[in-house]
NUTI-134305 format. One record per residue: residue in three letters; y, z, x of N, C-alpha, C, CB in turn. Coordinates in pm, whole numbers, plus 50000, padded with zeros to 5 digits. Glycine has a CB too. Layout:
% residues N
ALAYZXYZXYZXYZX;...
END
This chain:
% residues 174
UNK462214277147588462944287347648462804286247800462484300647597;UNK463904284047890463794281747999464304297348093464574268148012;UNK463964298348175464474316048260465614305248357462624329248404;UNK466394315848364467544316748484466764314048618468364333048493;UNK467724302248691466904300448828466934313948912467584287748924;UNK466124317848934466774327849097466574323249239465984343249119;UNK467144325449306467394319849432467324333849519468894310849438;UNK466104328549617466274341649712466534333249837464814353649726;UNK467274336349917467464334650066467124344950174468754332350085;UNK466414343850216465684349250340465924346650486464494345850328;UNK466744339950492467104334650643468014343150703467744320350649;UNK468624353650618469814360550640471324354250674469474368450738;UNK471364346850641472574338750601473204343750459472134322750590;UNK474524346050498475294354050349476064343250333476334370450358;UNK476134337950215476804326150136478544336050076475384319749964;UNK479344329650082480554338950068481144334749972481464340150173;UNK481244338749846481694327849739483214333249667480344326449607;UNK483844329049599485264326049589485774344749574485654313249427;UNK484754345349449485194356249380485064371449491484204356649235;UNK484074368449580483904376349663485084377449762482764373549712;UNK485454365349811486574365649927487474366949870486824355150017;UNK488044371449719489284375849686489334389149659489774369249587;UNK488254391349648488234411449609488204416849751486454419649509;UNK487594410249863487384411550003489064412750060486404397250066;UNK489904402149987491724403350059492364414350016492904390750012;UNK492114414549875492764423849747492824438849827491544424549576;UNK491354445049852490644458149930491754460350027489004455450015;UNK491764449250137491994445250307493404446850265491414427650392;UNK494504442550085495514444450085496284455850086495674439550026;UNK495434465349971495504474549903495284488650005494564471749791;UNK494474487450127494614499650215495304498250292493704504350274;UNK496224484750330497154482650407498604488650347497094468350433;UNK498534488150220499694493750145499924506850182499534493250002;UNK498464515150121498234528750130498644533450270496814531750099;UNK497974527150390498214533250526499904530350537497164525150661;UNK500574521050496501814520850524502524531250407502274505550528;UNK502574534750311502974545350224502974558650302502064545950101;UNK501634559250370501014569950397502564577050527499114565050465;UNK502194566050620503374564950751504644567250713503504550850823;UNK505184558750572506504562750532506754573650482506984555850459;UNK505794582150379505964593950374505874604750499505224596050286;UNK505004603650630504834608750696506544609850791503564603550735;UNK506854601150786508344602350860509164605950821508924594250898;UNK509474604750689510594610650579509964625250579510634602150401;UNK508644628750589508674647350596509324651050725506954655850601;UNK508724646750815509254652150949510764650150950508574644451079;UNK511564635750920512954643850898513244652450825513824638150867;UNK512544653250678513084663550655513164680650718512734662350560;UNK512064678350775511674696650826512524695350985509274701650856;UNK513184688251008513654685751165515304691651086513444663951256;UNK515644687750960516734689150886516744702750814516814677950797;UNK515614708850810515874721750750515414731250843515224723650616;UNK514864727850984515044731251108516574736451131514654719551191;UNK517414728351103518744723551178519844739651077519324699551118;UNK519724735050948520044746250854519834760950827519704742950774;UNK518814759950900518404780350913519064782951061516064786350925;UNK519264792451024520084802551145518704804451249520814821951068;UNK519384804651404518834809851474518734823251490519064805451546;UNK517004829551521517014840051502517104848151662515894841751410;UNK517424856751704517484857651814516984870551818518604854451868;UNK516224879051905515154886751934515994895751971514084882652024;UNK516334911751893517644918351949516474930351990519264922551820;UNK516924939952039516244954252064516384962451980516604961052169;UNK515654968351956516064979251811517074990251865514484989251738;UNK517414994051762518625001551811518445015251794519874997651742;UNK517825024051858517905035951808518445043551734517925039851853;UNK519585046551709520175047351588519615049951481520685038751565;UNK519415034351440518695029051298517265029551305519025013851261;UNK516705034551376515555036051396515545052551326515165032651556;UNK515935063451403516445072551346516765077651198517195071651397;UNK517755068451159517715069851045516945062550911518715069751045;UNK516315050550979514675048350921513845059050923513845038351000;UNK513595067550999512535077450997512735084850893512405085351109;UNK514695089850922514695099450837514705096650657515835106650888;UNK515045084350648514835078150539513475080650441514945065650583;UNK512605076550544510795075050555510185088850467510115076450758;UNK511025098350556510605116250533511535117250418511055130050681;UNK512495116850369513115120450278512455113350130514515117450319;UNK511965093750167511075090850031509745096050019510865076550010;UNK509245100650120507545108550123508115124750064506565109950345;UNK509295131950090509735146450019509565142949903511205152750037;UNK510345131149816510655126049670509425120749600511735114249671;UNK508335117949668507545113249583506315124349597507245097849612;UNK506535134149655505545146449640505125148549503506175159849686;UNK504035154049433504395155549323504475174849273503365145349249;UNK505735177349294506395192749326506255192249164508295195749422;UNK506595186249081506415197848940504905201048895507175190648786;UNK503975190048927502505196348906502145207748987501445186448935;UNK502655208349151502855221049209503125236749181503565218649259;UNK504975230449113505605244249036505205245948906507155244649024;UNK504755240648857504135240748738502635250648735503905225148707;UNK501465247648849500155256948878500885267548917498985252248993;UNK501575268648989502215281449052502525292448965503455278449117;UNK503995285048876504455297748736503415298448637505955293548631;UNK502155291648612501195294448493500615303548570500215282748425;UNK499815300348764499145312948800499945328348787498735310648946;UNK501325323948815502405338048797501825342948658504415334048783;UNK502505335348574502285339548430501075347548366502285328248365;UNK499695340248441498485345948445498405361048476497775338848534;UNK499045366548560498835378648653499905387048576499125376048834;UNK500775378948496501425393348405502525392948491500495410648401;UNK503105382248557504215385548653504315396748697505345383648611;UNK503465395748785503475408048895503375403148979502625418248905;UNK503275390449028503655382249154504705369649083502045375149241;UNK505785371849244506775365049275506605355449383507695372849297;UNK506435344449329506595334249439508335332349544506245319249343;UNK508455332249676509495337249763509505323749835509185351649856;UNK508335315149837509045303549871507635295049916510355306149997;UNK507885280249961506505274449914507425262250056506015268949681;UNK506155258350139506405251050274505775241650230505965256250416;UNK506115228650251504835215550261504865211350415505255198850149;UNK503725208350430503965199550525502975183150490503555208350673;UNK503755177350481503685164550435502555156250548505325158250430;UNK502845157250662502115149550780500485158750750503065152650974;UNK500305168350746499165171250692498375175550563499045176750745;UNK499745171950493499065173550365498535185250275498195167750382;UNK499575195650387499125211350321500765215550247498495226150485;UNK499855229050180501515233850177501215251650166502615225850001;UNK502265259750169502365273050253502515279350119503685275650381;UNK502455287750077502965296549956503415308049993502005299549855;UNK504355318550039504455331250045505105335449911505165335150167;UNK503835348249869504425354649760504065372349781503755347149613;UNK504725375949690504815392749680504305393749564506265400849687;UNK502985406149587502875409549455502535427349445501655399449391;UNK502285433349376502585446549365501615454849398502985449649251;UNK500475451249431499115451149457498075444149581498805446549349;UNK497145446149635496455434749657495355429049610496265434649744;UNK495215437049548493945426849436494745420749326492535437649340;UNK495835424049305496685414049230496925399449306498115420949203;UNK497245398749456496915392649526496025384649518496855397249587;UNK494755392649534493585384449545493745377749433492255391049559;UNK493755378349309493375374149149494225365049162493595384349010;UNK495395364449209496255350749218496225342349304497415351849221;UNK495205344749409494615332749527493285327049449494065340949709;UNK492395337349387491645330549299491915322449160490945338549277;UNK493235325749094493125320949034493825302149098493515330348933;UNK494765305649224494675292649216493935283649267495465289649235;UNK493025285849298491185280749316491105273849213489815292649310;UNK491225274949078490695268349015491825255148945490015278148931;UNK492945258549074494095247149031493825232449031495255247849123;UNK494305223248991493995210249020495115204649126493925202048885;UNK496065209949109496945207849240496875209949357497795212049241;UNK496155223049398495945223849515494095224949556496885235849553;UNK494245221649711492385223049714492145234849810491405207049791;UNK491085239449801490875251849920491935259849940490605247050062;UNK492415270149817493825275249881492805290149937495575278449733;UNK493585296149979492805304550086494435315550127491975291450254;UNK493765328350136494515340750133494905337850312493435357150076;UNK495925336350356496125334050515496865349150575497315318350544;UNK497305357950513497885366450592498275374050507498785362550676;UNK498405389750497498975397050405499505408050445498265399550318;UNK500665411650409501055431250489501895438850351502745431350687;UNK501815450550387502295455650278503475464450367501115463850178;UNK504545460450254505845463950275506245479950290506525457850167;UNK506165486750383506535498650394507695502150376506255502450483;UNK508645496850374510475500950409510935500150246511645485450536;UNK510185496050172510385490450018509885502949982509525475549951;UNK510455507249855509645523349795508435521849753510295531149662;UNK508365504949673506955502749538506055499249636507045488249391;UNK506325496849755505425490649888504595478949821504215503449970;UNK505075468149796504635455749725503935450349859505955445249649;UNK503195440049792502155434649896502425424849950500995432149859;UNK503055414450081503325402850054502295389850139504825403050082;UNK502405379550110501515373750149501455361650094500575380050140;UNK500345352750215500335338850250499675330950229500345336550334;UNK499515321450106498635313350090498285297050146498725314349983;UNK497785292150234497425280450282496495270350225497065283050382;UNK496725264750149496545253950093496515237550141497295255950019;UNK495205228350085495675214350103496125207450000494785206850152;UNK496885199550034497725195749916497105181149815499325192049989;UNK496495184949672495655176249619496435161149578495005183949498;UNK496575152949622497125142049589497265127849446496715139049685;UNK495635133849407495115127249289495865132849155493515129749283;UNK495975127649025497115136248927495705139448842498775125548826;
END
């Protein structure tokens, strides 16, 4: 049984043999391809985006027009009115009515949207009927902190009903 010669060279001399100097061209061929692929795709993008440059409209920087500005706003306020949510509103309102035995009349109900409150004026025949219907809508889920804001009683009326103002923030969560 004889072993395989080995051959060490130590002189640092690299012997270059066939199989080596053809995988060495093949490499030297093969990234020459790539870098030129690379370039031809690189130029065919740029025409293209120089070409779909050319196809979109110029945009040109106008001033807004007041006008339409205007009626953006009013647009703005009219979809923030519509997406209030007014029947969970009128809905706490006629159950607190209902509660009290209709003896209070709701006369009309303010939002104000930019702060997030809303106004209630109602009449009721009493003022602790009053009160019982500011407390009861305390325990509304629609509104938060409603709070008795102003009250007078109607002298010029015979039943001298009570009327009055409830200030409320307006609960947003359902």
């Amino acid at each position: 049984m004889t072993r395989a010669r080995i051959e060490l060279d130590l002189s640092g001399r690299r012997r270059i043999n066939r199989r080596g100097a053809a995988l060495l061209a093949l490499g030297v061929t093969a990234a020459a391809l790539v870098v030129a692929d690379y370039w031809s795709d690189s130029a065919r993008r740029a025409g293209l985006e120089l070409r779909l440059a050319d196809l979109q409209p110029v945009r040109t920087a106008r001033k807004p027009d007041k006008a339409a500005q205007r009626v953006a706003e009013e647009n703005r306020a009219a979809l923030a009115d519509l997406t209030m949510p007014w029947s969970r509103l009128l809905r706490e309102l006629e159950i607190a009515s209902a509660d009290s035995k209709d003896s209070v009349a709701v006369l009309g109900v303010e939002p104000d949207r930019d702060k997030r409150q809303v106004r209630v004026i109602a009449e009721a025949r009493t003022l602790p009927i009053a009160l019982a219907y500011v407390e009861r809508l305390q325990m509304s889920e629609a509104l938060r902190y409603p709070m008795l804001e102003s009250h007078e009683v109607q002298l010029r009326d015979p039943q001298r009903p009570v009327r009055f103002q409830i200030k409320a923030d307006w609960n947003a969560t359902p």
